[in-house]
Backbone bond lengths (Angstrom), bond angles and torsions (degrees), N, CA, C in turn:
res aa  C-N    CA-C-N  psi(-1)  N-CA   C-N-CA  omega(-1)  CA-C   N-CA-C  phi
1 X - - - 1.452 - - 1.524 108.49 -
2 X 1.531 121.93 139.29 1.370 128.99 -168.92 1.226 109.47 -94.93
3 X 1.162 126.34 171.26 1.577 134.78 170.59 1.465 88.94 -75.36
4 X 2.244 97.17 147.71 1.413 95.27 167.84 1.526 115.48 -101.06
5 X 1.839 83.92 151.00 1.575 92.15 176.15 1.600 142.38 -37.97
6 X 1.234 119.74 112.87 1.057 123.31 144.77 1.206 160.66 -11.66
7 X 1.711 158.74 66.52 0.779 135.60 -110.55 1.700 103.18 -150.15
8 X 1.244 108.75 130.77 1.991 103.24 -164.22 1.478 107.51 -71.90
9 X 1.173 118.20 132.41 1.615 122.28 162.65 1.246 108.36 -36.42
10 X 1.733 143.88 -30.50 1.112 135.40 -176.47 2.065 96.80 -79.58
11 X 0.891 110.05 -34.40 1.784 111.40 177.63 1.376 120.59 -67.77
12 X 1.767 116.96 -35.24 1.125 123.10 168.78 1.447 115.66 -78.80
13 X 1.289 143.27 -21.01 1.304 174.53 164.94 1.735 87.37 -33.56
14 X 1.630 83.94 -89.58 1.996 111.12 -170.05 1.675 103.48 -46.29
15 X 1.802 119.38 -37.56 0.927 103.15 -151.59 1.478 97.80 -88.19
16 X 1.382 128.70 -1.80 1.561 129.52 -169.38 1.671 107.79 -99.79
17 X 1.624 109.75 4.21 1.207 111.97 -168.09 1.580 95.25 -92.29
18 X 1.488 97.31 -61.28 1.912 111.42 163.62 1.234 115.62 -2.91
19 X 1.916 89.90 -79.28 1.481 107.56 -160.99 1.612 113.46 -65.23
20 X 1.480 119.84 -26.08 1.136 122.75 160.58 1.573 125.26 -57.30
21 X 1.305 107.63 -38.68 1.713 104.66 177.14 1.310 96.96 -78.29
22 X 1.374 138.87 -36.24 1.187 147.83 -172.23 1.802 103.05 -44.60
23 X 1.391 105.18 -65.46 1.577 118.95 -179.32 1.742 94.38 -52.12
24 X 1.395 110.68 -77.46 1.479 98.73 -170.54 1.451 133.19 -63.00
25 X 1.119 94.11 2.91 2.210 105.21 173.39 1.522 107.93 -89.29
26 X 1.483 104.85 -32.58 1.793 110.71 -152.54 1.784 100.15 -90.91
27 X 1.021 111.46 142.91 1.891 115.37 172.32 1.486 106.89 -58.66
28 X 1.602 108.55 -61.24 1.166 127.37 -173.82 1.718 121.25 -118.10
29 X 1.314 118.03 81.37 1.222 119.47 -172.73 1.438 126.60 -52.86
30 X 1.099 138.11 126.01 1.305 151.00 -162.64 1.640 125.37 -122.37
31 X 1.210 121.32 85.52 1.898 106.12 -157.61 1.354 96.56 -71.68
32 X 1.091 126.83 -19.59 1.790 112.96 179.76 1.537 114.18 -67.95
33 X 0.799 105.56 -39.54 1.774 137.98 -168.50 1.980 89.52 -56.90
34 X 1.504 104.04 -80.38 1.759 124.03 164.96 1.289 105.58 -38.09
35 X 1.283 122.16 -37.35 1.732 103.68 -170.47 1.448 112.73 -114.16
36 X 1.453 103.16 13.70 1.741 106.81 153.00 1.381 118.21 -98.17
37 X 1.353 103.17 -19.21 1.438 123.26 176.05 1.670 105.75 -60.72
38 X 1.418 113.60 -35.16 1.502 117.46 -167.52 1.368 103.06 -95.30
39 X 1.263 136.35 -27.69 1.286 141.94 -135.23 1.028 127.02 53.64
40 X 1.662 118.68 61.93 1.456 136.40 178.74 1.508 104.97 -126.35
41 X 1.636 105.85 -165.77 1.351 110.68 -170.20 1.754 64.54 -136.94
42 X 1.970 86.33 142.95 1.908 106.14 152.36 1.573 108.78 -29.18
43 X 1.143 140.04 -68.22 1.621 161.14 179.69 1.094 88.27 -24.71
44 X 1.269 144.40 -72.11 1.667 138.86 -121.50 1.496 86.52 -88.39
45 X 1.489 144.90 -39.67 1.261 115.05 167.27 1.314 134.90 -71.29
46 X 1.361 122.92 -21.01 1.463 125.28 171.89 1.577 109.92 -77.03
47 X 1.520 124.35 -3.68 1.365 121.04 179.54 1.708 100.18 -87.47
48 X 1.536 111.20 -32.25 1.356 94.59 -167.46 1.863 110.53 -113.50
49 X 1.191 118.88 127.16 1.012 140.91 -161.58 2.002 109.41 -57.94
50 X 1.155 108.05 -3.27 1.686 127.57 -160.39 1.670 91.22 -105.59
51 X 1.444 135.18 -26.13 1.272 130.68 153.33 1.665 124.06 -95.92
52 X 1.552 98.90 40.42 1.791 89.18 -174.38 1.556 100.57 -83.70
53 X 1.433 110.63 -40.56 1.769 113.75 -175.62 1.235 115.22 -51.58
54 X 1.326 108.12 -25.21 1.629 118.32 -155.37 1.503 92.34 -88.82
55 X 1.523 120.97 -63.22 1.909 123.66 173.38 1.277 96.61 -22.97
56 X 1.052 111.32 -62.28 2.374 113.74 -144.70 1.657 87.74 -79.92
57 X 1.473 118.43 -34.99 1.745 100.92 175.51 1.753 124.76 -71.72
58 X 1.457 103.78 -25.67 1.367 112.21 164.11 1.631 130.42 -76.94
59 X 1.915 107.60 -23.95 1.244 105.12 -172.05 1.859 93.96 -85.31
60 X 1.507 119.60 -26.47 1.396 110.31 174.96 1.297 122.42 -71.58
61 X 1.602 105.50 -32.60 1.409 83.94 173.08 1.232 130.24 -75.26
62 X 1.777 122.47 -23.49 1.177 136.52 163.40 1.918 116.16 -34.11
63 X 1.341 92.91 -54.84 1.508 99.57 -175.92 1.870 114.55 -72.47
64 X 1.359 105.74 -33.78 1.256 91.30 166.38 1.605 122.93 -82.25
65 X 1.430 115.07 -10.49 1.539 121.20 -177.49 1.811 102.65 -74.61
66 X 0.983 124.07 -49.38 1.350 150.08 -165.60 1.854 90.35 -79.33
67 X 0.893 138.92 -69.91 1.265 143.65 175.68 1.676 115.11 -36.15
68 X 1.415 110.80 -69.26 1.440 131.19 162.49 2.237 120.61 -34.86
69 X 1.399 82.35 -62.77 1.518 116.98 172.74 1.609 112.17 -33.19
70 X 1.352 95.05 -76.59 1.210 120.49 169.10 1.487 111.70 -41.74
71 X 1.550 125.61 -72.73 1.258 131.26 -139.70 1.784 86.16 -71.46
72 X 1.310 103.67 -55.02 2.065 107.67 164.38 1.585 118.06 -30.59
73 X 1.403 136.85 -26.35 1.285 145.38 178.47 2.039 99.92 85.57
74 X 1.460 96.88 34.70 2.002 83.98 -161.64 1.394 94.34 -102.98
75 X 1.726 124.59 -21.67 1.464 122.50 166.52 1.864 108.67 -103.90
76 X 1.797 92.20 152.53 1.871 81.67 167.60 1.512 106.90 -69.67
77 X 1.106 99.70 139.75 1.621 120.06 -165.11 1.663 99.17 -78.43
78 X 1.649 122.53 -31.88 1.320 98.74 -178.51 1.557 110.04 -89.54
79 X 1.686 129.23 -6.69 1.396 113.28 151.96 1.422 109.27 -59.16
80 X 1.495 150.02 -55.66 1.116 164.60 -133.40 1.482 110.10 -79.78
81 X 1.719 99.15 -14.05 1.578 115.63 -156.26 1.977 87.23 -108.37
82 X 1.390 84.11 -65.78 2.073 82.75 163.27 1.483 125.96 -40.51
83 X 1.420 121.78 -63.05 0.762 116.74 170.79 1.927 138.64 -53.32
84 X 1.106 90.69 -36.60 1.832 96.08 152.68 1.146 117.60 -67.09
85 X 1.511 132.24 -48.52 1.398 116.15 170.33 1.771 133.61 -50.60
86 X 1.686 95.22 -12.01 1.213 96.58 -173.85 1.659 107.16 -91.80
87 X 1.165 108.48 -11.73 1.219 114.59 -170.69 1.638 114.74 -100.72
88 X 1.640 102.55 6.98 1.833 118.68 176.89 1.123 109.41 100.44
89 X 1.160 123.18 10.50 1.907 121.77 173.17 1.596 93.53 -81.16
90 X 1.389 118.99 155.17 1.244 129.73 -174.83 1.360 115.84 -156.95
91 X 1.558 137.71 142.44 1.384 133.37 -165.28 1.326 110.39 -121.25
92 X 1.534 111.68 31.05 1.733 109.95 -172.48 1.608 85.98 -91.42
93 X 1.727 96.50 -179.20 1.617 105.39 -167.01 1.327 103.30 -116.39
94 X 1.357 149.59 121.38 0.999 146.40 -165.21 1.723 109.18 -98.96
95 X 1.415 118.35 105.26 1.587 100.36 -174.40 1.105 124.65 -96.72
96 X 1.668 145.09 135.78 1.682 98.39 -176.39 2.011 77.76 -120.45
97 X 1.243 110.71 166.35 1.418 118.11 -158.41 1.698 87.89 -150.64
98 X 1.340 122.33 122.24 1.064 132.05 -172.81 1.655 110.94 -135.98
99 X 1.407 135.88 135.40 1.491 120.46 167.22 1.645 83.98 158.01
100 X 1.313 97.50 -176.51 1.602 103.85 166.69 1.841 108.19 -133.76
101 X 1.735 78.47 -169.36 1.658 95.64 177.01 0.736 141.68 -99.67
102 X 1.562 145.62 92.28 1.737 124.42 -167.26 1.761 118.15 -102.15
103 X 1.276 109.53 110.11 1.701 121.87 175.48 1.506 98.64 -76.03
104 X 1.019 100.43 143.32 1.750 112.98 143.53 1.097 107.62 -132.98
105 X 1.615 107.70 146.50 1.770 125.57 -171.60 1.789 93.70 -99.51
106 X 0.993 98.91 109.44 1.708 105.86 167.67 1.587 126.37 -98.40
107 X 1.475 109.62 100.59 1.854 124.96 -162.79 2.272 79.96 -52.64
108 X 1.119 104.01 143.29 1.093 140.60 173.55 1.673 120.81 -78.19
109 X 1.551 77.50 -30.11 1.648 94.46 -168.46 1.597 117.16 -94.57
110 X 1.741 91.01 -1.33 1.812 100.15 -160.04 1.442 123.67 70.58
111 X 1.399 108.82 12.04 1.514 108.63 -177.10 1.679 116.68 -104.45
């Protein structure tokens, strides 16, 4: 196994400018989509710390694009529904149930 690549501050620079017009050009932002576009792997932005602003601005806008989209009838709603789950949306029911119990012991005997 090799040392990993290297990459010039002038390359990471250009490539955060992209991905930024990328987010604000695209309806529905996609980093796999962007980093086949570059000839990368998804990975290479979560390894480097110089695209963290850019992830959380693409995964929000994703969720509100996909959210919006959907509720409009303009995406299929059960990709739209996947795809939020992948991103930590979830449709379980959370209950919380609070109070108590009151028994009474009733003599049998009438006594």
């Amino acid at each position: 196994m090799g040392r990993p690549r290297k990459y010039s501050k002038k390359f990471l620079t250009n490539l955060a400018k992209e991905f930024e017009k990328y987010i604000e050009e695209t309806d529905i932002p996609i980093i796999a989509e962007f980093a086949y576009q570059c000839g990368l792997y998804s990975q290479f932005f979560y390894d480097h710390e110089e695209f963290s602003d850019l992830l959380k601005r693409l995964t929000t806008k994703k969720k509100a694009q996909l959210e919006k989209l959907a509720l409009e009838g303009k995406v299929n709603v059960t990709m739209a529904i996947f795809s939020l789950k992948q991103l930590g949306w979830t449709d379980k029911k959370n209950v919380d149930i609070e109070g108590s119990l009151l028994f009474k012991v009733v003599d049998r005997d009438g006594d």
